[in-house]
PDB file of N, CA, C and O in Angstrom:
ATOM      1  N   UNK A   1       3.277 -29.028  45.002  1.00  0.00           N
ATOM      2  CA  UNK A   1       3.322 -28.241  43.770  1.00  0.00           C
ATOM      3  C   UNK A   1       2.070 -28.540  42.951  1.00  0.00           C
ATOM      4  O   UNK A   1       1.821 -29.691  42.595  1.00  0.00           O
ATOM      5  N   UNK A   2       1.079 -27.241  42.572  1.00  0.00           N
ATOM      6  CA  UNK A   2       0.172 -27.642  41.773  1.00  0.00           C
ATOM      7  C   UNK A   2       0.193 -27.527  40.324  1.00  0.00           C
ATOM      8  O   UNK A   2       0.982 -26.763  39.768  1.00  0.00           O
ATOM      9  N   UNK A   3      -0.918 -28.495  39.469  1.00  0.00           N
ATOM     10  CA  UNK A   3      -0.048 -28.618  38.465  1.00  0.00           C
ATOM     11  C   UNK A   3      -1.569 -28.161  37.679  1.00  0.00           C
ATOM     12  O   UNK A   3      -2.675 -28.543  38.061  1.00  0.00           O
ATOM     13  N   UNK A   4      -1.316 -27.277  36.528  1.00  0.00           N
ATOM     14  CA  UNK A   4      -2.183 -26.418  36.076  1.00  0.00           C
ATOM     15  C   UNK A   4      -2.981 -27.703  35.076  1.00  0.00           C
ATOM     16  O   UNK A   4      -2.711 -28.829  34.658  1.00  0.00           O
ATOM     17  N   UNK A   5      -4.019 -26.796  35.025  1.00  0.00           N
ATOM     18  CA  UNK A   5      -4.928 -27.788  33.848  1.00  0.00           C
ATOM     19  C   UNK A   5      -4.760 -28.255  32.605  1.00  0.00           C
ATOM     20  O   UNK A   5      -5.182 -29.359  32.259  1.00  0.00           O
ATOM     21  N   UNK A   6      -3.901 -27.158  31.554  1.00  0.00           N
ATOM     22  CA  UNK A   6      -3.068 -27.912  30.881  1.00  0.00           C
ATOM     23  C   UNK A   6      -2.339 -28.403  31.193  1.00  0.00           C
ATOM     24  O   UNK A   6      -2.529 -29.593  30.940  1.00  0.00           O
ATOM     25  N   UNK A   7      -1.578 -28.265  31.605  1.00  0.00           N
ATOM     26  CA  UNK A   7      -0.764 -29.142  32.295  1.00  0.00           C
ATOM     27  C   UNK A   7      -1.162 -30.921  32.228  1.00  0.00           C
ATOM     28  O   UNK A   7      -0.546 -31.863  31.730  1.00  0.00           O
ATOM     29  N   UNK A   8      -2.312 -30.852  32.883  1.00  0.00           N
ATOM     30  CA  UNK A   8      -3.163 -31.867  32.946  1.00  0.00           C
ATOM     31  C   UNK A   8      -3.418 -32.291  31.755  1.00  0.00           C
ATOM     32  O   UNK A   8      -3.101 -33.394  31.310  1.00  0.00           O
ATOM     33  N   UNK A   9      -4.042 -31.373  31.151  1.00  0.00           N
ATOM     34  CA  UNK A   9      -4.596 -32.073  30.082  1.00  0.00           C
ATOM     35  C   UNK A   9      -3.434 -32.774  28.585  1.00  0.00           C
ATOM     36  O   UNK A   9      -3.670 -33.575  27.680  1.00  0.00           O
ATOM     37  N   UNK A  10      -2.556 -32.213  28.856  1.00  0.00           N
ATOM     38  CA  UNK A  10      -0.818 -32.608  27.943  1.00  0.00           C
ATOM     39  C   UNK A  10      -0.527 -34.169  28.794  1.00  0.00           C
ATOM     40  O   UNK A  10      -0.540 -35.294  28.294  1.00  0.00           O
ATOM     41  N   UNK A  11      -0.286 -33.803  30.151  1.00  0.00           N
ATOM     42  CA  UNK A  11      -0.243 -35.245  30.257  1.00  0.00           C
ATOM     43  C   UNK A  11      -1.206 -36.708  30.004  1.00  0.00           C
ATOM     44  O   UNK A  11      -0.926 -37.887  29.789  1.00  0.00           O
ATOM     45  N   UNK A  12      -2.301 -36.029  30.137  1.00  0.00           N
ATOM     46  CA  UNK A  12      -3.547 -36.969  30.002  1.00  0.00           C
ATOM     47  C   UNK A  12      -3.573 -37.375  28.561  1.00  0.00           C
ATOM     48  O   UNK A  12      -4.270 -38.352  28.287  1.00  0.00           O
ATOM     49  N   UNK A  13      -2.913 -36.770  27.587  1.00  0.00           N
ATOM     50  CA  UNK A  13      -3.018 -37.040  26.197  1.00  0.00           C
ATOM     51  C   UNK A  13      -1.938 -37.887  25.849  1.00  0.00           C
ATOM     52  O   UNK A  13      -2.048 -38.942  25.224  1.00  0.00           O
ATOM     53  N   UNK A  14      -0.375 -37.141  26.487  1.00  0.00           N
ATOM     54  CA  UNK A  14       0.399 -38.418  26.306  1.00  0.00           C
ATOM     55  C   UNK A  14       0.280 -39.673  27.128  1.00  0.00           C
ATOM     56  O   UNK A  14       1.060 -40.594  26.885  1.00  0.00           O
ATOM     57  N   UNK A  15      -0.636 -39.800  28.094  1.00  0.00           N
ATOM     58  CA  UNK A  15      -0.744 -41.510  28.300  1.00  0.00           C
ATOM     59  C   UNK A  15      -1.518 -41.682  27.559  1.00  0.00           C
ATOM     60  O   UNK A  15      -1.263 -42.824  27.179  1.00  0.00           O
ATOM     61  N   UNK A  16      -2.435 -41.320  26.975  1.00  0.00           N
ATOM     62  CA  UNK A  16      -3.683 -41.905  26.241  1.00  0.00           C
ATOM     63  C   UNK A  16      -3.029 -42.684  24.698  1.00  0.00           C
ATOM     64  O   UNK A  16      -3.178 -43.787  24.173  1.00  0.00           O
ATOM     65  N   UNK A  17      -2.225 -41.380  24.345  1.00  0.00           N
ATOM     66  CA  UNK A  17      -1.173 -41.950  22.890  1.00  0.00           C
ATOM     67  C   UNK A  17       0.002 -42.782  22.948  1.00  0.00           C
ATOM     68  O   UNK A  17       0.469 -43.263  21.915  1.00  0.00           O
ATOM     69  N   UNK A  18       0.744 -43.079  24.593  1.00  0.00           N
ATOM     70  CA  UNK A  18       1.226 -44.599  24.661  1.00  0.00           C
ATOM     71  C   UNK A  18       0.320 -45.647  24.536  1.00  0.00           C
ATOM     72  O   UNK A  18       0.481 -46.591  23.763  1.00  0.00           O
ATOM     73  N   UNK A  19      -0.746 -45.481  25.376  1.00  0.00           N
ATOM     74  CA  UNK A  19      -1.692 -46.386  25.445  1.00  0.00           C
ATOM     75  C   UNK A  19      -1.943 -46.934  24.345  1.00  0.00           C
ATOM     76  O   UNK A  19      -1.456 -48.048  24.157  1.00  0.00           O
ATOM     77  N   UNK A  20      -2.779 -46.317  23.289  1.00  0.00           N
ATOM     78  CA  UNK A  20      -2.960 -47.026  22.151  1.00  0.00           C
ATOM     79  C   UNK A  20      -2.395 -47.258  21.416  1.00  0.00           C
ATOM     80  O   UNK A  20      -2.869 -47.903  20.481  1.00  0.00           O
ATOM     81  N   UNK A  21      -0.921 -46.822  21.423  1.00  0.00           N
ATOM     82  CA  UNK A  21       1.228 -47.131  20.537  1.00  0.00           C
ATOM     83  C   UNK A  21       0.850 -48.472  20.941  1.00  0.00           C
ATOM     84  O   UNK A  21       0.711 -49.344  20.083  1.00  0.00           O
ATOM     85  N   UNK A  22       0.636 -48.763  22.423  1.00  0.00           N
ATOM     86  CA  UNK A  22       1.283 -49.984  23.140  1.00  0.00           C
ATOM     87  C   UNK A  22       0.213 -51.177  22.440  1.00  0.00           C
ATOM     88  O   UNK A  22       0.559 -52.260  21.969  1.00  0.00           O
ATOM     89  N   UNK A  23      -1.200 -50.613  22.529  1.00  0.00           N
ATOM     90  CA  UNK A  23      -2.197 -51.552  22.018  1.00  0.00           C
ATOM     91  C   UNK A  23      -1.772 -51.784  20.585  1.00  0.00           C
ATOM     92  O   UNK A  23      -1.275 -52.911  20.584  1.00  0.00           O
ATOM     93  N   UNK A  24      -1.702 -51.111  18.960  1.00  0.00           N
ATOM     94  CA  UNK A  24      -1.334 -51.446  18.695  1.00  0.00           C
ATOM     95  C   UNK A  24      -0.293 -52.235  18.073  1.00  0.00           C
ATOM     96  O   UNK A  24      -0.295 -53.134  17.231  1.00  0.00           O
ATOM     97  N   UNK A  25       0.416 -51.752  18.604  1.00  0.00           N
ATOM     98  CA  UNK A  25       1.764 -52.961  18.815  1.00  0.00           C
ATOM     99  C   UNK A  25       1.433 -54.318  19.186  1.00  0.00           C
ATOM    100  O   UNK A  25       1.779 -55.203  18.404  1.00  0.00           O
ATOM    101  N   UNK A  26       0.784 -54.652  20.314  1.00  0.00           N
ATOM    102  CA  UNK A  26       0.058 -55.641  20.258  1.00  0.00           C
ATOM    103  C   UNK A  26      -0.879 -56.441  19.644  1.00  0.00           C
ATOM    104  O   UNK A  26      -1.018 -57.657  19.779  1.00  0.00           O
ATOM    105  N   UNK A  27      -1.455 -55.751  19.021  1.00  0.00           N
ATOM    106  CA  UNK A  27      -2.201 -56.221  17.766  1.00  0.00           C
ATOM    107  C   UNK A  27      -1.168 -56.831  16.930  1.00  0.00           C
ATOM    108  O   UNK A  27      -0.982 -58.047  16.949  1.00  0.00           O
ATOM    109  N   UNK A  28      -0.474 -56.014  16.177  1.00  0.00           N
ATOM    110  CA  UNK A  28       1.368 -56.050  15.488  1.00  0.00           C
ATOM    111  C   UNK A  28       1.332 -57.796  15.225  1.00  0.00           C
ATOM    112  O   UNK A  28       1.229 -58.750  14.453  1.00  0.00           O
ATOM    113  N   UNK A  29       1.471 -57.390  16.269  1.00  0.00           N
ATOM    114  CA  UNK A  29       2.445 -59.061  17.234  1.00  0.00           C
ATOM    115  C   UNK A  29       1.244 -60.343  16.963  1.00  0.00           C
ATOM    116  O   UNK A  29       1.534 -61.301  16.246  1.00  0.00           O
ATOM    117  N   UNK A  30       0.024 -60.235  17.559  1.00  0.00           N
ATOM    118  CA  UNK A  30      -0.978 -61.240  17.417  1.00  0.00           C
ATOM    119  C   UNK A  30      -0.968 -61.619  15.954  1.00  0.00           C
ATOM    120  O   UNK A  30      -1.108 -60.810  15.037  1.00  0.00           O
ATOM    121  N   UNK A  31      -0.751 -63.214  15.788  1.00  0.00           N
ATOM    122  CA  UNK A  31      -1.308 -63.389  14.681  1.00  0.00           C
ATOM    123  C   UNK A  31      -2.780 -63.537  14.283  1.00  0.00           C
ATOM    124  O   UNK A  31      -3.606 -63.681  15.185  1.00  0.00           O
ATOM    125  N   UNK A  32      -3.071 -63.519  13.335  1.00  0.00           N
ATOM    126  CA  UNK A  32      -4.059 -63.470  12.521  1.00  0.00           C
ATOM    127  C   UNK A  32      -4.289 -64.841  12.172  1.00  0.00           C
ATOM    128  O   UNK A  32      -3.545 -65.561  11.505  1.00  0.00           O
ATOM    129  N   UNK A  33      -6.069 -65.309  13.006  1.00  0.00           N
ATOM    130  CA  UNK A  33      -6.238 -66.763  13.388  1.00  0.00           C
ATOM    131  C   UNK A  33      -7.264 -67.081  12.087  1.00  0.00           C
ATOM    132  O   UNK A  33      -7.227 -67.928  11.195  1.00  0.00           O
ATOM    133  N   UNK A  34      -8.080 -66.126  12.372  1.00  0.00           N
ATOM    134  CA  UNK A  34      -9.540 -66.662  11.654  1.00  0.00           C
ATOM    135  C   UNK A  34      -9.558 -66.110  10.215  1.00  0.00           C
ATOM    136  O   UNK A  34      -8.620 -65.413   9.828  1.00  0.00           O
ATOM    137  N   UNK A  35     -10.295 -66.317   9.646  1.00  0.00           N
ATOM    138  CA  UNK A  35     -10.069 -65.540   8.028  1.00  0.00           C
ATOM    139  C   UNK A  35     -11.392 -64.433   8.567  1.00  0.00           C
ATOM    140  O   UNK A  35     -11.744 -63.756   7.601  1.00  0.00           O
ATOM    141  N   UNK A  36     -11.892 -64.217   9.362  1.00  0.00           N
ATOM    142  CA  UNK A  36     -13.289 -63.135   9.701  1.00  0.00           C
ATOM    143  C   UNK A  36     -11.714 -62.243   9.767  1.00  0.00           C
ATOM    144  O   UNK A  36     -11.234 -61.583   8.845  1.00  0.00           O
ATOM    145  N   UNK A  37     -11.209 -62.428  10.929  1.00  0.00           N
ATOM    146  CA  UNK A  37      -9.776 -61.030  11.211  1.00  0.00           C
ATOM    147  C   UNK A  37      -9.252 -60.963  10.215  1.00  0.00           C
ATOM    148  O   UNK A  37      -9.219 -59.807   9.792  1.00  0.00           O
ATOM    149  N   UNK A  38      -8.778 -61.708   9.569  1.00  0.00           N
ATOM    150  CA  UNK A  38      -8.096 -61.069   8.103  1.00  0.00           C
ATOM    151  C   UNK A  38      -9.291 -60.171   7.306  1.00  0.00           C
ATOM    152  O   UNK A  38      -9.248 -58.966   7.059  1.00  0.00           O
ATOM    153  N   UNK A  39     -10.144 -60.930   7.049  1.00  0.00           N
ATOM    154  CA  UNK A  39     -11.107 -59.799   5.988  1.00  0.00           C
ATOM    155  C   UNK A  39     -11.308 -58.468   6.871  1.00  0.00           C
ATOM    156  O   UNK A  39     -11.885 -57.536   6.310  1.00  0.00           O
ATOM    157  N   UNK A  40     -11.046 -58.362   7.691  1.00  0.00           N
ATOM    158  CA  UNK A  40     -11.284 -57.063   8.981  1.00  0.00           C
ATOM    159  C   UNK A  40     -10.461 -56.126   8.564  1.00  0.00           C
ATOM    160  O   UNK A  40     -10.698 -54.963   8.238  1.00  0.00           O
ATOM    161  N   UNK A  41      -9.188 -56.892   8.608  1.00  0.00           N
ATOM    162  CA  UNK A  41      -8.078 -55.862   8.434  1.00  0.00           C
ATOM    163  C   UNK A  41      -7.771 -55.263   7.052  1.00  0.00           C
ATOM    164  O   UNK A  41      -7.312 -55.903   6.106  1.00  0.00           O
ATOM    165  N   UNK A  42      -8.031 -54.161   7.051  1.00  0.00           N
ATOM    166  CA  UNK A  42      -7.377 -53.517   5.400  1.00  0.00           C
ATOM    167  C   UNK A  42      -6.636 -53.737   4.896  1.00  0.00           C
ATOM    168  O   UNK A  42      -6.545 -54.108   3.726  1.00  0.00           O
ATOM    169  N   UNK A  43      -5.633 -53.503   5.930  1.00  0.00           N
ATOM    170  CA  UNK A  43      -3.595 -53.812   5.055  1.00  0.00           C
ATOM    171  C   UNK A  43      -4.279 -55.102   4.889  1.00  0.00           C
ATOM    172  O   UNK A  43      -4.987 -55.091   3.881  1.00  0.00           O
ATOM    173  N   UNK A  44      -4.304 -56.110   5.478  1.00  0.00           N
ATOM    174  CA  UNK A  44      -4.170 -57.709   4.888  1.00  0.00           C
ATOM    175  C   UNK A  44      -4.803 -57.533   3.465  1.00  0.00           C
ATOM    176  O   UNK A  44      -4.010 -57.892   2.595  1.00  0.00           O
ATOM    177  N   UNK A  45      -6.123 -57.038   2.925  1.00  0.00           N
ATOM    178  CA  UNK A  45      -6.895 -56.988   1.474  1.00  0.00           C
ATOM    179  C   UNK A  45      -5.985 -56.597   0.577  1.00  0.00           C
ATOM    180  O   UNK A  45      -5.625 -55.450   0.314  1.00  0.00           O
ATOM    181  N   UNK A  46      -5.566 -57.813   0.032  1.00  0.00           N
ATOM    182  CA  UNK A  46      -4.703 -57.080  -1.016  1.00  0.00           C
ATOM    183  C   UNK A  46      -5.900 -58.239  -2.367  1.00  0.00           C
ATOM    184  O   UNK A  46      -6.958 -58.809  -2.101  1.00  0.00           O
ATOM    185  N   UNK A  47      -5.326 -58.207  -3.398  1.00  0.00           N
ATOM    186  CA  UNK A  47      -5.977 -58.987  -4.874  1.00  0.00           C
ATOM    187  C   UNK A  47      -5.279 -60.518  -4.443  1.00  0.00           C
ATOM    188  O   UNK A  47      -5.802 -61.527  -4.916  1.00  0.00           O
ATOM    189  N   UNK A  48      -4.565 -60.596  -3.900  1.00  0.00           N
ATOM    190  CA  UNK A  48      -3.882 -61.872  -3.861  1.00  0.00           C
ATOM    191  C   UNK A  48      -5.050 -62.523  -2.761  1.00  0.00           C
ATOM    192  O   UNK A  48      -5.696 -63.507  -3.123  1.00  0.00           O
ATOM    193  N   UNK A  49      -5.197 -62.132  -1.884  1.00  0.00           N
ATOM    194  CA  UNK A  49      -5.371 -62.628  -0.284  1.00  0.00           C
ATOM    195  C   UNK A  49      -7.007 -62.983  -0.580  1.00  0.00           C
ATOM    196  O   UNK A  49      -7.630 -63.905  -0.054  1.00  0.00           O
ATOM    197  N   UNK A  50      -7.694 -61.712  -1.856  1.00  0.00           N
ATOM    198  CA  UNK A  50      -8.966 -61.774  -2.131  1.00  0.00           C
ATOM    199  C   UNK A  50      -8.790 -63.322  -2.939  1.00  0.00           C
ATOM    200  O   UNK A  50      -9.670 -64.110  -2.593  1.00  0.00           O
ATOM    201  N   UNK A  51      -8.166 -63.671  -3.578  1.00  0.00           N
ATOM    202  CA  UNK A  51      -8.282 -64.209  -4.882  1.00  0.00           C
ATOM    203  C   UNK A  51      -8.332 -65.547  -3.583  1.00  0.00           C
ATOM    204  O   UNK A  51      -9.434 -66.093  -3.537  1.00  0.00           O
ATOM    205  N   UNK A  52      -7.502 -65.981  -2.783  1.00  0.00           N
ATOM    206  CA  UNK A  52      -7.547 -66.924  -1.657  1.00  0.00           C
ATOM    207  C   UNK A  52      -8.222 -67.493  -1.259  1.00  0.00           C
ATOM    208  O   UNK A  52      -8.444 -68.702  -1.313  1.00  0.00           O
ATOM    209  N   UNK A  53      -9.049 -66.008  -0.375  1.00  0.00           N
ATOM    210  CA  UNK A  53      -9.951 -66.227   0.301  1.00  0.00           C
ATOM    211  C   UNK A  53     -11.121 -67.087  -0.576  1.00  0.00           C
ATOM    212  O   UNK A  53     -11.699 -68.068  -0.107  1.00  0.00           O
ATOM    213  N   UNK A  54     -11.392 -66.491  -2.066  1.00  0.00           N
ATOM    214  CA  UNK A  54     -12.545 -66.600  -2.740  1.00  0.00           C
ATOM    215  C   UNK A  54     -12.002 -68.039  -3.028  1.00  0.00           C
ATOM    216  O   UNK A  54     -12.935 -68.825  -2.862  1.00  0.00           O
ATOM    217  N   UNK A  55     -10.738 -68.758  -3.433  1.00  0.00           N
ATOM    218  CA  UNK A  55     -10.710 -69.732  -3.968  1.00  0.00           C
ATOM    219  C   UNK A  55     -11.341 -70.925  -3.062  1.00  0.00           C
ATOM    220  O   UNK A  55     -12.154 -71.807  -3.334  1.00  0.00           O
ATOM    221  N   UNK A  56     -10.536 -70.546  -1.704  1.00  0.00           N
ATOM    222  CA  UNK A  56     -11.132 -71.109  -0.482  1.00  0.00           C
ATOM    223  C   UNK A  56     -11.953 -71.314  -0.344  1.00  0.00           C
ATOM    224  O   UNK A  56     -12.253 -72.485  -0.111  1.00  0.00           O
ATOM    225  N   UNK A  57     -13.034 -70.177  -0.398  1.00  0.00           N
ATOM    226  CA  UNK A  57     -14.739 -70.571  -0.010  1.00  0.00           C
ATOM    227  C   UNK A  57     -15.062 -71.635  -1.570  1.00  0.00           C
ATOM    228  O   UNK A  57     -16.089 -72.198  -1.194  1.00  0.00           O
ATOM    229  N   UNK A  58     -14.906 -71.953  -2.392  1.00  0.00           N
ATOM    230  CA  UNK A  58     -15.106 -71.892  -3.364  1.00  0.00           C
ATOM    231  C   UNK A  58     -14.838 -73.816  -3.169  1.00  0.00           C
ATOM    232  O   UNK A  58     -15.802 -74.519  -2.866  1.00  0.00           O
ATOM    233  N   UNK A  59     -13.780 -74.281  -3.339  1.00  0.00           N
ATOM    234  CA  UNK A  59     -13.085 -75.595  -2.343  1.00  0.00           C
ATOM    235  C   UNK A  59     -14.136 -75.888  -1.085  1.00  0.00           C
ATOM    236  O   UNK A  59     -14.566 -77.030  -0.924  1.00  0.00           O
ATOM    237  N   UNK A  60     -14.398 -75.158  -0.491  1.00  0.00           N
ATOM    238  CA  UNK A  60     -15.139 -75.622   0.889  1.00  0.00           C
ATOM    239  C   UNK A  60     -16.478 -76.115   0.405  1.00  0.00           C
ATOM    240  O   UNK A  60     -17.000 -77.187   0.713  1.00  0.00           O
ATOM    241  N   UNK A  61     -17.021 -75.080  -0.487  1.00  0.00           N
ATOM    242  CA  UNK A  61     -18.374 -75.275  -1.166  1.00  0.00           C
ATOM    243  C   UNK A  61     -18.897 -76.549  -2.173  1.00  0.00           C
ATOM    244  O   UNK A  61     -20.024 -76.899  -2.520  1.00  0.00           O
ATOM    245  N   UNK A  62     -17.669 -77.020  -2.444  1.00  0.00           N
ATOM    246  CA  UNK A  62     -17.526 -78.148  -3.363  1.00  0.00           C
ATOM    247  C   UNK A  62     -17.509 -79.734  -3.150  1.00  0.00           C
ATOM    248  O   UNK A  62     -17.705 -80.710  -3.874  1.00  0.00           O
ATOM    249  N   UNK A  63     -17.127 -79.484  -1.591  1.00  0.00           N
ATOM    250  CA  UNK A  63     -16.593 -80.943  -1.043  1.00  0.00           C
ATOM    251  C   UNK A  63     -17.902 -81.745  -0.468  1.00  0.00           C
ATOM    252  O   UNK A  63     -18.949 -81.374   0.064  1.00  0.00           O
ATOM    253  N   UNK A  64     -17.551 -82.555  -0.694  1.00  0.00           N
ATOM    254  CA  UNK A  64     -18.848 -83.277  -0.823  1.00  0.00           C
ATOM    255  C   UNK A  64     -18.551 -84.596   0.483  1.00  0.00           C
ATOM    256  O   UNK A  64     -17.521 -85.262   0.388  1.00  0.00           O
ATOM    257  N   UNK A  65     -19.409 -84.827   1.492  1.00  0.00           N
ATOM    258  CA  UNK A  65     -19.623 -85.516   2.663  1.00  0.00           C
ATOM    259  C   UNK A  65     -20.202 -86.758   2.523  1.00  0.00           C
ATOM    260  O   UNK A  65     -20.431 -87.447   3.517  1.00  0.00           O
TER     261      UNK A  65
END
């Protein structure tokens, strides 16, 4: 049975849009290691996470060896 080009091309789109459901879902799931991936991610930027981050660098910059 041959299967027409749309045809083709409908299926080729729904694997492509599990595909990247499945990827990010996986992302989802990974936590968030480094503070580079957090500043990456949008949703994470909130005023709180900024205020953190900045206090953080801020502490790191201070300590004295």
């Amino acid at each position: 049975m041959k299967r027409t080009a749309e045809c083709e091309r409908k299926r080729r789109r729904e694997r492509e849009r599990d595909e990247t459901e499945s990827e990010r879902e996986k992302e989802k799931k990974r936590p968030i290691r480094t503070r580079d991936e957090l500043e990456m991610t949008s949703s994470a930027r909130t005023p709180l996470t900024d205020y953190f981050l900045q206090s953080k660098a801020i502490r790191m910059t201070n300590c004295v060896v």
